[in-house]
LUMBA-122850 format. One record per residue (C-alpha): residue number from 1; residue in three letters; chain; x, y, z. Coordinates in Angstrom, 2 decimals, padded with zeros to 5 digits. Last residue first. Example, Ala and Ser with C-alpha at 12.3 -4.5 7.8 and 13.67 -1.06 7.14 Angstrom:
+-----+-----+----+---------+---------+---------+
:   i :  aa : ch :    east :   north :      up :
+-----+-----+----+---------+---------+---------+
:   2 : SER :  A :  013.67 : -001.06 :  007.14 :
:   1 : ALA :  A :  012.30 : -004.50 :  007.80 :
+-----+-----+----+---------+---------+---------+
//
This chain:
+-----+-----+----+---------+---------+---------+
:   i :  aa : ch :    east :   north :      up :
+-----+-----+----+---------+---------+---------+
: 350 : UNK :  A : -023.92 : -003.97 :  001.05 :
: 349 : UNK :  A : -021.07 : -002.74 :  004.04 :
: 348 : UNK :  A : -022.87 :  000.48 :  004.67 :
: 347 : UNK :  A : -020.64 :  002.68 :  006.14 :
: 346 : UNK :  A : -019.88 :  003.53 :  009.94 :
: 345 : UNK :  A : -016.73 :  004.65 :  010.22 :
: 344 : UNK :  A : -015.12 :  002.16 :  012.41 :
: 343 : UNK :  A : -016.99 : -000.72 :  010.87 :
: 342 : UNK :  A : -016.44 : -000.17 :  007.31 :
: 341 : UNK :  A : -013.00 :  000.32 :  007.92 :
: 340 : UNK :  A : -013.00 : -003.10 :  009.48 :
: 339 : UNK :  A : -014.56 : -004.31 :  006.43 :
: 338 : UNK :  A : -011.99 : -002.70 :  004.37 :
: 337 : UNK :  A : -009.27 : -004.13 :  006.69 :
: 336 : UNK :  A : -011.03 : -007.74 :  006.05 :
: 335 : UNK :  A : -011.25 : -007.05 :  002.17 :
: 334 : UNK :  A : -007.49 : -005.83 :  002.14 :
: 333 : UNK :  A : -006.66 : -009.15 :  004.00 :
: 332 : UNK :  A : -008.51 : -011.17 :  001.85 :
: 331 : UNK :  A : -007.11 : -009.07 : -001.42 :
: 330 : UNK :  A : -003.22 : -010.28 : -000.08 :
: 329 : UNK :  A : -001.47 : -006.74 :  001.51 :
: 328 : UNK :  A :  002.00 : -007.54 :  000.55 :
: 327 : UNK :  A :  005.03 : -009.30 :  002.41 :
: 326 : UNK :  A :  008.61 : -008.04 :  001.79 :
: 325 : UNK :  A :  010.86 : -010.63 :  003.53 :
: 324 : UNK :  A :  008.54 : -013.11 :  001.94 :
: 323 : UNK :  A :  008.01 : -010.97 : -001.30 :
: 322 : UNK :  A :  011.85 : -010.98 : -001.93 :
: 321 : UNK :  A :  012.04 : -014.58 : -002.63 :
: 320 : UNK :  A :  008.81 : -014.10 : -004.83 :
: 319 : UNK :  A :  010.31 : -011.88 : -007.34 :
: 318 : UNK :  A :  008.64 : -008.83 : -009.39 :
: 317 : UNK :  A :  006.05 : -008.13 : -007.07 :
: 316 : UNK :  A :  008.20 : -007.21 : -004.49 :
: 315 : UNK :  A :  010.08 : -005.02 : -006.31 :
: 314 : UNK :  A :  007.31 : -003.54 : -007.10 :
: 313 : UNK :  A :  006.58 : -002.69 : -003.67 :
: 312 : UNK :  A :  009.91 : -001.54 : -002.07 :
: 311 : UNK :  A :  009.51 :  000.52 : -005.63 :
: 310 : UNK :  A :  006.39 :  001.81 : -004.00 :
: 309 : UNK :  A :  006.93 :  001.77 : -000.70 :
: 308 : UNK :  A :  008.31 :  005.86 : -000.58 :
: 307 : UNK :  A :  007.37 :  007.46 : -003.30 :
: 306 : UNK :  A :  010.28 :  007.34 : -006.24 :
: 305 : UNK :  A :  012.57 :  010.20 : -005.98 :
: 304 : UNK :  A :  014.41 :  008.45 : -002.86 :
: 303 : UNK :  A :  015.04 :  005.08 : -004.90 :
: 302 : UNK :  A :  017.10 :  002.92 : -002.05 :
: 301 : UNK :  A :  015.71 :  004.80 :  001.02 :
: 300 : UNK :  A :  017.14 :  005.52 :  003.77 :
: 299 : UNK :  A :  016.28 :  005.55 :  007.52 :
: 298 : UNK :  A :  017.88 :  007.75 :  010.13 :
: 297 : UNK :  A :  016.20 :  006.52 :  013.68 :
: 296 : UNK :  A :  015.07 :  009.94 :  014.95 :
: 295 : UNK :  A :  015.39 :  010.53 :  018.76 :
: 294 : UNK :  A :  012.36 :  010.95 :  020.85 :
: 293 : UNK :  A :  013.26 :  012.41 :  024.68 :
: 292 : UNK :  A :  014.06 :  010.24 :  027.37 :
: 291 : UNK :  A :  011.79 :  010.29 :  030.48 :
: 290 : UNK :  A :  009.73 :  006.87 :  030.14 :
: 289 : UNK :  A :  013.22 :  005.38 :  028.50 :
: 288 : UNK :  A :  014.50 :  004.17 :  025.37 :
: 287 : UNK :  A :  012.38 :  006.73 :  022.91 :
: 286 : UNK :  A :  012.67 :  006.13 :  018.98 :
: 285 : UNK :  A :  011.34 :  008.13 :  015.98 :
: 284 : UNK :  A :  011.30 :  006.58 :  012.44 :
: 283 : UNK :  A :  010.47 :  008.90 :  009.54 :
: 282 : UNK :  A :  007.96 :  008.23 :  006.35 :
: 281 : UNK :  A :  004.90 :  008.03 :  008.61 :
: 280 : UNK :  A :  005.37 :  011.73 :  009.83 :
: 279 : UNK :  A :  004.71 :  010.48 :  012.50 :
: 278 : UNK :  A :  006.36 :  006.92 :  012.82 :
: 277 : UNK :  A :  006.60 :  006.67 :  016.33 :
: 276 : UNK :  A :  008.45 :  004.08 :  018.10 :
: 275 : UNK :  A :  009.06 :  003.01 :  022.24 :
: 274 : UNK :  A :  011.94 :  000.77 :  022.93 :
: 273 : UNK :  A :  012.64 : -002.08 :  025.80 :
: 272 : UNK :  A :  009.36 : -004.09 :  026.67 :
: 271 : UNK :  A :  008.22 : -003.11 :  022.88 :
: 270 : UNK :  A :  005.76 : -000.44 :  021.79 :
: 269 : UNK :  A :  004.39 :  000.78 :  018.82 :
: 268 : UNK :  A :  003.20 :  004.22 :  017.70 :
: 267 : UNK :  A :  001.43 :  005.57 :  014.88 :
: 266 : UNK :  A :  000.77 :  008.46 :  012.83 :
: 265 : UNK :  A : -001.66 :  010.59 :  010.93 :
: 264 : UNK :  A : -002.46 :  014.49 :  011.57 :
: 263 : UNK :  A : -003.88 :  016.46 :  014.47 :
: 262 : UNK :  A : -005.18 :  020.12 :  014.47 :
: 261 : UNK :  A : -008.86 :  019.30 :  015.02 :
: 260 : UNK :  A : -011.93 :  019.31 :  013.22 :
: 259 : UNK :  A : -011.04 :  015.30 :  011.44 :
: 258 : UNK :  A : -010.60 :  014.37 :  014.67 :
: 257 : UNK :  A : -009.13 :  010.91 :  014.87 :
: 256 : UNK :  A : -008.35 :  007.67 :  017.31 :
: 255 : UNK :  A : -007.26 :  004.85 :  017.76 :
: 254 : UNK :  A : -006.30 :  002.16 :  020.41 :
: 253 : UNK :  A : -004.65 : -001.38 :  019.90 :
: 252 : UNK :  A : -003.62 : -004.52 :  022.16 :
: 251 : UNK :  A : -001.59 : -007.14 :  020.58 :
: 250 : UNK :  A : -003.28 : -010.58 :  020.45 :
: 249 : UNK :  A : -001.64 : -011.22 :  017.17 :
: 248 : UNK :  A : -004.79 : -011.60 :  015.29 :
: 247 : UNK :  A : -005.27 : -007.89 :  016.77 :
: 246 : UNK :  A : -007.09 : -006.47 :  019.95 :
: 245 : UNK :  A : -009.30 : -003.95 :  020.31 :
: 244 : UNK :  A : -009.53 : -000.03 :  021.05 :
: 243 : UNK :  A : -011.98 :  003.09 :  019.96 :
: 242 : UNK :  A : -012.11 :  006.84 :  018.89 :
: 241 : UNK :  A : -013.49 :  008.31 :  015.77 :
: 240 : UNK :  A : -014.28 :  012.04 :  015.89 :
: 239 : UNK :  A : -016.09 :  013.31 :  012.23 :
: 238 : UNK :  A : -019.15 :  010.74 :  011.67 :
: 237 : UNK :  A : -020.94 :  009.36 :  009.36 :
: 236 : UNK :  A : -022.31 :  012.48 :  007.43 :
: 235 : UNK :  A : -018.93 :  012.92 :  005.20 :
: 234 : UNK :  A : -019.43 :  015.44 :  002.76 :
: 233 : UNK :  A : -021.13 :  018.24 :  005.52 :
: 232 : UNK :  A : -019.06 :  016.83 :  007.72 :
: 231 : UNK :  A : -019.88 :  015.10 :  010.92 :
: 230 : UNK :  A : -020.06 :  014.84 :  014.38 :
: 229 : UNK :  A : -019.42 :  011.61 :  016.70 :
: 228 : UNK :  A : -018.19 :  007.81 :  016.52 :
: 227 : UNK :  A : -017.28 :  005.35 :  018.75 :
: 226 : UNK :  A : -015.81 :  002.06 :  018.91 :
: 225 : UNK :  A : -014.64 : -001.59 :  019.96 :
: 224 : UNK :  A : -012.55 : -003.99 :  018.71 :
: 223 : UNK :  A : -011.89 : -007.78 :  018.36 :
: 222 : UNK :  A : -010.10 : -009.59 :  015.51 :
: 221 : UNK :  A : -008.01 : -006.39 :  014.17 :
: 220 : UNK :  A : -005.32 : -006.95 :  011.85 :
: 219 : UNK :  A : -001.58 : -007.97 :  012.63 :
: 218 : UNK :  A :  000.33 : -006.03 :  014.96 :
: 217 : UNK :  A :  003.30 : -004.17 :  012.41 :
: 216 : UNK :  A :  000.61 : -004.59 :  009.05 :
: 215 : UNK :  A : -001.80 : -002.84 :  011.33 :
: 214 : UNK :  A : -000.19 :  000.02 :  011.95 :
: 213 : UNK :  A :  000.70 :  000.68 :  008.58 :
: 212 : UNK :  A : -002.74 : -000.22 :  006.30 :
: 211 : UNK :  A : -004.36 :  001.91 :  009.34 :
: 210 : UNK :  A : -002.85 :  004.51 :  008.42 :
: 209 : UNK :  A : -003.84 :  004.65 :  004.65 :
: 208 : UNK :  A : -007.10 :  002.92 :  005.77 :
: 207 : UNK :  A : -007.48 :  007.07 :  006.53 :
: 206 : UNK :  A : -007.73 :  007.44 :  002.19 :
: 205 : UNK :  A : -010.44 :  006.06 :  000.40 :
: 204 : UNK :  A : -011.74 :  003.96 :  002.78 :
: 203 : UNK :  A : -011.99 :  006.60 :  005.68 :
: 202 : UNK :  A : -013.24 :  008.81 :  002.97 :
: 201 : UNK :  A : -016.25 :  007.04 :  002.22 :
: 200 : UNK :  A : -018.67 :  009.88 :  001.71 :
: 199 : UNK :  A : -015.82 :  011.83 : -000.05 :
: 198 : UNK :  A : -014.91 :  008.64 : -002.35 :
: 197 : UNK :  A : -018.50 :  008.79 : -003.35 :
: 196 : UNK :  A : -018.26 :  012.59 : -003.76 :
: 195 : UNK :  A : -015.84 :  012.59 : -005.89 :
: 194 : UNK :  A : -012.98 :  014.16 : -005.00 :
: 193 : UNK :  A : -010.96 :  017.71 : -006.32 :
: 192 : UNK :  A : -014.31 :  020.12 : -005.75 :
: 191 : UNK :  A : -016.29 :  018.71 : -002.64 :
: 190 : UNK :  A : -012.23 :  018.69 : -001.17 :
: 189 : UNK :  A : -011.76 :  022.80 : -001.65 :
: 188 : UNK :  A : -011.99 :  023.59 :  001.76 :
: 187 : UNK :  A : -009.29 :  021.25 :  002.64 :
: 186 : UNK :  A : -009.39 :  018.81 :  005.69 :
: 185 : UNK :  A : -006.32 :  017.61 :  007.16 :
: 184 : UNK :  A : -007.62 :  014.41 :  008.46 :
: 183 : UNK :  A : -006.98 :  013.11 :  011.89 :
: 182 : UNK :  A : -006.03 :  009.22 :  011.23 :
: 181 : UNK :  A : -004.39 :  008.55 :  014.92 :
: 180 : UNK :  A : -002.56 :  005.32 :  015.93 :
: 179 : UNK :  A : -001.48 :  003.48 :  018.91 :
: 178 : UNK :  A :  000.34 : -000.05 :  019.59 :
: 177 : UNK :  A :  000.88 : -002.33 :  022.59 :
: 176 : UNK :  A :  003.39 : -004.87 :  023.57 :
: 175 : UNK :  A :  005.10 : -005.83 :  020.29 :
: 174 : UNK :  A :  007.87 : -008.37 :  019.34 :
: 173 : UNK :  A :  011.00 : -009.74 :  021.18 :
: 172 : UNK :  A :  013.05 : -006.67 :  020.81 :
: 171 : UNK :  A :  014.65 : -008.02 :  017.61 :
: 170 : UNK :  A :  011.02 : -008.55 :  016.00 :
: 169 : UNK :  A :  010.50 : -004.82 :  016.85 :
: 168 : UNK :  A :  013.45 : -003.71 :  015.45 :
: 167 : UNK :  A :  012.86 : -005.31 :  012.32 :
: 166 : UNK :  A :  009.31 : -004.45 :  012.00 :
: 165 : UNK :  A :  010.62 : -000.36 :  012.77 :
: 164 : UNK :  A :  012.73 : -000.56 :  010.02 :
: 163 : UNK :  A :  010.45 : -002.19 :  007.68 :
: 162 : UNK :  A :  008.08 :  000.70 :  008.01 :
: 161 : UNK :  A :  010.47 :  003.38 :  007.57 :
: 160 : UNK :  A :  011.41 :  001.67 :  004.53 :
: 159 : UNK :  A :  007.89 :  001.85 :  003.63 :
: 158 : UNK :  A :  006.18 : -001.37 :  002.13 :
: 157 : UNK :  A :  003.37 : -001.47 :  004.51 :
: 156 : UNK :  A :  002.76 :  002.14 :  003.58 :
: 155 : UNK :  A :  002.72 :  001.63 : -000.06 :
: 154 : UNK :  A : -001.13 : -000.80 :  000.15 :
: 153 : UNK :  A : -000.90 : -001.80 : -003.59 :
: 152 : UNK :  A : -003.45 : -004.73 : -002.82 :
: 151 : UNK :  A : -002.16 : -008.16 : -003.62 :
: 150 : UNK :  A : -002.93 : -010.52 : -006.69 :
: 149 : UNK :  A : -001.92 : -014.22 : -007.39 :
: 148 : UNK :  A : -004.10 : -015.33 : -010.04 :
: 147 : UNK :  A : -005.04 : -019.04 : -010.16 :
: 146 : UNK :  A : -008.64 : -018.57 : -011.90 :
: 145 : UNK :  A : -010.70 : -019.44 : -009.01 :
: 144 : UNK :  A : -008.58 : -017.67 : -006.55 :
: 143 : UNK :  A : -008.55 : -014.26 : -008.82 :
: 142 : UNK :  A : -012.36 : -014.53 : -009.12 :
: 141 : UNK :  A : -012.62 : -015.37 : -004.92 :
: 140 : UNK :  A : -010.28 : -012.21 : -004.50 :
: 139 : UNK :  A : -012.56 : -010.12 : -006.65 :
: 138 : UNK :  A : -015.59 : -011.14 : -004.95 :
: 137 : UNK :  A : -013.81 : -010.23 : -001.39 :
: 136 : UNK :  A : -012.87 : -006.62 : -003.06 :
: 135 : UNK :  A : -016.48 : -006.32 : -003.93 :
: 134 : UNK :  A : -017.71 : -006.89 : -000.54 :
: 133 : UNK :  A : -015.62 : -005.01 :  000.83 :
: 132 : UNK :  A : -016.65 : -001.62 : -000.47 :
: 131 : UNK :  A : -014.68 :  001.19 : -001.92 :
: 130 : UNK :  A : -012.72 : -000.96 : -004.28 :
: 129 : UNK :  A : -008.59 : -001.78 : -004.93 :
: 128 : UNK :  A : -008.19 :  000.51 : -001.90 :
: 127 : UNK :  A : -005.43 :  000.61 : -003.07 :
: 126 : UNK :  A : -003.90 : -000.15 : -006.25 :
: 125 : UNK :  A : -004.16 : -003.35 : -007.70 :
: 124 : UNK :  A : -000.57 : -005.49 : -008.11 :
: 123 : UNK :  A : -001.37 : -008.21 : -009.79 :
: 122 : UNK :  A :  000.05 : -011.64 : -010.97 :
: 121 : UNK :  A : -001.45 : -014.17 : -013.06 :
: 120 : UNK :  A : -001.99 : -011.99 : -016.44 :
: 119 : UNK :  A : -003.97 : -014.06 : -019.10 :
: 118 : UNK :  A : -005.83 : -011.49 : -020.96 :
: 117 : UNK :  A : -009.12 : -012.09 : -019.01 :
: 116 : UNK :  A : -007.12 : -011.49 : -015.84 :
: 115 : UNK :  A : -005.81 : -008.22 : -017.32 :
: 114 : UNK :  A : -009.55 : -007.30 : -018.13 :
: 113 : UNK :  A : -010.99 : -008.41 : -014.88 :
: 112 : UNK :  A : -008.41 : -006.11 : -012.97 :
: 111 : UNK :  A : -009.41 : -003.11 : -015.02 :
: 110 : UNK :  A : -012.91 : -003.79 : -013.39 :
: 109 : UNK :  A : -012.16 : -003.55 : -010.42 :
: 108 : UNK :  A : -009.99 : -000.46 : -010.81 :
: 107 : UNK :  A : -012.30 :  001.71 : -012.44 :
: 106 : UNK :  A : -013.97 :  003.35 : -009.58 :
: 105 : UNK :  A : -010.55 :  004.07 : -007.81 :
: 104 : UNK :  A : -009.45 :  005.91 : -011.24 :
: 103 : UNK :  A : -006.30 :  003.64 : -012.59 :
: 102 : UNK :  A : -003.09 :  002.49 : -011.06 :
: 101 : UNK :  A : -003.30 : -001.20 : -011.72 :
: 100 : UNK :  A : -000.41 : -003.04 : -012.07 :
:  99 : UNK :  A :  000.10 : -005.92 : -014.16 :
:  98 : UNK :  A :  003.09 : -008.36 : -013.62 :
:  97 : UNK :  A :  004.67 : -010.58 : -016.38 :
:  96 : UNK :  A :  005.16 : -014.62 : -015.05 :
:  95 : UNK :  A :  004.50 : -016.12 : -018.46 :
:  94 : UNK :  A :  003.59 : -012.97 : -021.01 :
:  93 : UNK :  A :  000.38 : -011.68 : -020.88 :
:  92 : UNK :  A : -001.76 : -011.02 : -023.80 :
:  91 : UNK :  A : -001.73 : -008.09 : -025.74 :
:  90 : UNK :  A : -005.39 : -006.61 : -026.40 :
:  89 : UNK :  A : -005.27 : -003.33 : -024.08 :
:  88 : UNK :  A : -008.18 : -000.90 : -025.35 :
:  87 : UNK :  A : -010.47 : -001.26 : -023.19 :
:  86 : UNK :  A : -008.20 : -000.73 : -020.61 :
:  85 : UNK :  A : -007.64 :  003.01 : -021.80 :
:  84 : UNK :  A : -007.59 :  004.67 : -025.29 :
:  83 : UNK :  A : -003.61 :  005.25 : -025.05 :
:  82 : UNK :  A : -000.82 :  002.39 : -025.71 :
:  81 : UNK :  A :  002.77 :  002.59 : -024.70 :
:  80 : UNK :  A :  005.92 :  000.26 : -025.19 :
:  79 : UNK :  A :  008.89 :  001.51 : -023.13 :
:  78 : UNK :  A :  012.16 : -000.25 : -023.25 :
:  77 : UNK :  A :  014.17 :  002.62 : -024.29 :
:  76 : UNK :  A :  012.04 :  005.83 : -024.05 :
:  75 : UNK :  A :  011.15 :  007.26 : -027.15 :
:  74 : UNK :  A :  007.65 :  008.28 : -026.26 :
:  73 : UNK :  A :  007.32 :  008.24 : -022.55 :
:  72 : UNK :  A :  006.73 :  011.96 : -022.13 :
:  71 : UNK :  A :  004.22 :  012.24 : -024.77 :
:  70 : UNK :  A :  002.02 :  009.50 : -022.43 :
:  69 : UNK :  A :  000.12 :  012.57 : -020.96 :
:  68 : UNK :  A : -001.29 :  013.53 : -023.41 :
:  67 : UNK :  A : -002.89 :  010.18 : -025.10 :
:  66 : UNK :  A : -005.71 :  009.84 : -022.74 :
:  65 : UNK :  A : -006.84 :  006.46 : -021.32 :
:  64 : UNK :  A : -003.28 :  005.51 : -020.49 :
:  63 : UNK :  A : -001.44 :  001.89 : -020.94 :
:  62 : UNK :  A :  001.67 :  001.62 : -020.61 :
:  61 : UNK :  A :  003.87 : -001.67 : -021.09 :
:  60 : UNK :  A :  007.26 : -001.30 : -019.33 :
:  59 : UNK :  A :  010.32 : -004.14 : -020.99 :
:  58 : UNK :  A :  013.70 : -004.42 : -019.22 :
:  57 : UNK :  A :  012.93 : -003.58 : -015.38 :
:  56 : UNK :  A :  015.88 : -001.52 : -014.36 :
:  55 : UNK :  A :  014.76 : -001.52 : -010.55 :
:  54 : UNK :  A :  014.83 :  002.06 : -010.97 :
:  53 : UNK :  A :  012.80 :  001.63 : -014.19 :
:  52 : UNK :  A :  010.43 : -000.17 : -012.35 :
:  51 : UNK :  A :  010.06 :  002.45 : -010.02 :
:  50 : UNK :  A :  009.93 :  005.58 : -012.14 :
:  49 : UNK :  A :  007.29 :  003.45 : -014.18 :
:  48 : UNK :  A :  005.50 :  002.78 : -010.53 :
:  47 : UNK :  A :  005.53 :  006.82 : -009.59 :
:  46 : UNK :  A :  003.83 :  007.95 : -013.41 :
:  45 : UNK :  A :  001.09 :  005.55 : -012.44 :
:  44 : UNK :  A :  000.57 :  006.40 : -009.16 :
:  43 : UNK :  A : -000.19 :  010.15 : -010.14 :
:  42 : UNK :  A : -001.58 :  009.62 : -013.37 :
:  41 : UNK :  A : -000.41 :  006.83 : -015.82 :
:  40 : UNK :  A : -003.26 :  003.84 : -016.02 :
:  39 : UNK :  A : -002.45 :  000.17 : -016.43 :
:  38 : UNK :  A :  001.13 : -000.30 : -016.11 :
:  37 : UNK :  A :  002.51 : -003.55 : -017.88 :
:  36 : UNK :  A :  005.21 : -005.49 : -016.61 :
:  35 : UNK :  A :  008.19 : -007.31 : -018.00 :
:  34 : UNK :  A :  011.69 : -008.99 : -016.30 :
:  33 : UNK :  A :  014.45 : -009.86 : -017.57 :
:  32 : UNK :  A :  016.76 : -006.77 : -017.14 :
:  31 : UNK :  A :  015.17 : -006.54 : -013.78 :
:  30 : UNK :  A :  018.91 : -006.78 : -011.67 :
:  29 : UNK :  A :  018.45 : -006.11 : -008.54 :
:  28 : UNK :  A :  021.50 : -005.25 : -006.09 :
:  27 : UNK :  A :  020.44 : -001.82 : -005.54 :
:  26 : UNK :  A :  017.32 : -003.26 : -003.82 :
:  25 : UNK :  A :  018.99 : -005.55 : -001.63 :
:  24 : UNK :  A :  021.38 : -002.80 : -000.20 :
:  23 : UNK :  A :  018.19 : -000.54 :  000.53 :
:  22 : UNK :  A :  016.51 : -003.26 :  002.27 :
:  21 : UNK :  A :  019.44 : -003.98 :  004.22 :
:  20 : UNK :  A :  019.72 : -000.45 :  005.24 :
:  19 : UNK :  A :  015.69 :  000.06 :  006.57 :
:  18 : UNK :  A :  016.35 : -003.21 :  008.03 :
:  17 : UNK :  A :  015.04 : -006.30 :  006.67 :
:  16 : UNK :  A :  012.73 : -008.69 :  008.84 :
:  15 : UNK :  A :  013.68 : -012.72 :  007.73 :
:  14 : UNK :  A :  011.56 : -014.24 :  005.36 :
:  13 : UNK :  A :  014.25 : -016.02 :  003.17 :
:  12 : UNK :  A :  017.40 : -014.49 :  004.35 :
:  11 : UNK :  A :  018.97 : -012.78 :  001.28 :
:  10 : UNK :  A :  022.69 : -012.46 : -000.09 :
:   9 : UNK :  A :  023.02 : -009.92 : -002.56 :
:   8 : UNK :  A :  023.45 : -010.19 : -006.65 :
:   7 : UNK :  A :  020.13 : -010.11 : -006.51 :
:   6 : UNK :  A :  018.62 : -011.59 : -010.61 :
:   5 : UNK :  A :  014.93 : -010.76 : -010.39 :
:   4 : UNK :  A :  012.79 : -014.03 : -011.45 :
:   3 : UNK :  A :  012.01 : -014.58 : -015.11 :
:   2 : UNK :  A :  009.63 : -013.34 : -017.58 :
:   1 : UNK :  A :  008.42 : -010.61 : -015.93 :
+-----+-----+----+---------+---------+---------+
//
């Protein structure tokens, strides 16, 4: 970007946004000034163009290892593309233009040196951003050193959904207690579509998903306890993950998983006067009393055919007034949830 977002709405610096304030902030942007380049356009990549471009960022730089794909870009108005991959990117960073990096898990370390080495100060790295903590923390120690301000491309801290249920909570006088489950849905056919490195660390790779969530609404673990039992064939660790601790905010937590079983991902938080489950994590469910039922909470969206947190994301990105009502995953924090993730599924941190 070369310039903050113009909002044409008023904004309370820092303050919890409601699903509907969000939304109204959001359609008030005005990118037209702005730049960013998108490295890598599969699955994430395709979903940030479609969000800067519903933020009507003026100028989209993307970059793609193979040329196919790109076809659909050609001709767009304010699109610039390039194929051949990172290695390939030579144009240097304008002042204040974000990069986001949506390649290949394996690559996305070192896509990040490359933009830093062509003068790009802010990142957006999508998640995990590495597969061990250790090399996220190095990574966040090379951005530190050379003034970069990067955050981990976490989407479900970003949810509308999410937001909702932070506002609510910080109007009920903050959380009590808070539970969460990370059952996989396993499919036969997972040896064949992942790799197996991201198999054998599939709580990084994809259950930190949840944990991204609950965590962002308490604050992340400082003392916890565990178990783990079974395994998978791909995933020798461990299969049933149960445990509890307490957060940075002194919040109580539990968790727990079954990747055999017939449960799925979600989380619930607790106030002295509300109960809320986000299950599926996109929708908002509230319960007033012991014996009341759960009654949705409706929650929109501003860009509904973008997925969900990712323009809430971007947008983010693009303007630091909105980043403090909008807070990102920083790389510490995604090194000390990695590490955590380490913990509770029993990887090898070195």
């Amino acid at each position: 970007m070369s310039g903050d977002l113009r909002i044409s709405t008023t904004l309370e610096m820092g303050a919890p946004l409601f699903a509907a304030q969000l939304k109204d902030v959001l359609a008030s942007i005005d990118g037209s000034d702005c730049v960013a380049t998108v490295i890598g356009y599969g699955t994430m990549g395709k979903q940030y163009v479609k969000a800067l471009r519903a933020l009507g960022v003026g100028r989209i730089r993307v970059c793609s290892r193979a040329a196919e794909p790109l076809a659909e870009l050609h001709g767009v108005h304010g699109i610039e593309t390039r194929a051949g991959g990172i290695e390939h990117c030579s144009q240097r960073a304008e002042v204040n233009e974000i990069g986001i990096l949506a390649t290949p898990t394996a690559s996305l370390h070192a896509a990040a040196e490359r933009l830093i080495a062509l003068g790009f100060r802010h990142l957006l790295i999508e998640k995990p951003v590495s597969l061990w903590s250790r090399e996220i923390e190095t990574l966040a120690e090379r951005c530190e050193v050379q003034g970069v301000e990067a955050h981990c491309a976490y989407n479900r801290v970003a949810y509308p959904a999410f937001h909702e249920v932070r506002a609510r909570i910080a109007q009920e006088g903050g959380a009590t207690s808070c539970a969460y489950t990370f059952t996989e849905i396993i499919k036969p056919d997972w040896p064949q579509r992942f790799p197996a490195q991201e198999l054998f660390r599939w709580g990084i790779a994809n259950s930190l998903h949840v944990m991204s969530l609950a965590h962002g609404l308490i604050g992340l673990p400082e003392q916890w306890s565990g178990e783990r039992f079974g395994a998978l064939p791909w995933h020798p660790t461990g299969a049933i993950f149960v445990g509890y601790g307490i957060s940075t905010r002194r919040i109580p937590f539990t968790y727990h998983a079954d990747w055999g079983s017939t449960g799925r991902w979600s989380v619930e938080v607790h106030t002295t006067r509300s109960s809320y489950r986000l299950c599926p994590l996109e929708q908002v469910f509230q319960r007033v009393a012991p014996t009341a039922d759960w009654t949705e909470v409706p929650v929109t969206a501003f860009a509904p055919q973008v997925k969900a947190g990712v323009t809430e994301q971007v947008a983010a990105m693009l303007d630091e007034r909105l980043r403090a009502s909008l807070p990102l995953m920083s790389l510490r924090d995604a090194a000390a949830l990695t590490r955590y993730g380490e913990g509770v599924f029993g990887y090898d941190a070195t």
